[in-house]
N, C-alpha and C positions, 0 to 999 in steps of 0.2 A: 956763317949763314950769309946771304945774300942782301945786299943793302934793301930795307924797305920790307923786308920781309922778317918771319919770326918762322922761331919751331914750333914743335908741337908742344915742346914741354915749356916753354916760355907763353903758346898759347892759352894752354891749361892752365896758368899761374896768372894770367891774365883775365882770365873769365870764371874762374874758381873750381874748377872740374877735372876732370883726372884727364892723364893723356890717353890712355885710349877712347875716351870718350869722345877725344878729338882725332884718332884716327879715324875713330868709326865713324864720323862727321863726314872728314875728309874725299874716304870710299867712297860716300855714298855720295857725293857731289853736293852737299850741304853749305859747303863754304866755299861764296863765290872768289874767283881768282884762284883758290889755289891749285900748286903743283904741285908734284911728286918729281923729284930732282934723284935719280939712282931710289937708294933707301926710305932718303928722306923726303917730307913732305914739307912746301914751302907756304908760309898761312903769310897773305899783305897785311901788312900793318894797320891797315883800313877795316878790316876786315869785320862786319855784325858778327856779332853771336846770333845762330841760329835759334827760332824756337823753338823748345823742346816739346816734341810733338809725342814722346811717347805717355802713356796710359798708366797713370797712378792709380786711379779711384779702385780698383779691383773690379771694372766692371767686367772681366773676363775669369774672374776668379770662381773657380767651379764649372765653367761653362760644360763640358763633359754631364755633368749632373744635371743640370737647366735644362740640356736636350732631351736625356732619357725623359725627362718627367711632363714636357712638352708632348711627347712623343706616344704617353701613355693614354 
């Protein structure tokens, strides 16, 4: 890898999360700085952990059902 930078699977291991978690980080341009070098993706060593923005509470859990019965 490239001086000053990490992979992804060294990133993972560093933030405690799996690595596609950090691809799918990556993709979606979540973590500032990094590259896509061919294959691989290059995380700086600087680099924050983003915040995980996605949705635990189950507030969408059902939502299909919630509509019909809104709707009634």
């Amino acid at each position: 890898m490239i001086k000053g930078y990490l992979s992804i699977k060294e990133t993972a291991e560093k933030w405690g999360v799996t690595p596609r978690r950090i691809q799918v980080l990556c993709t979606n341009g979540r973590i500032a700085g990094a590259a896509k070098n061919g294959r691989e993706w290059a995380i700086p060593v600087d680099a924050r952990k983003p915040e995980d923005k996605r949705i635990t509470t189950g507030e969408y859990r059902n939502w299909r059902k919630k509509v019909k019965k809104d709707a009634e």
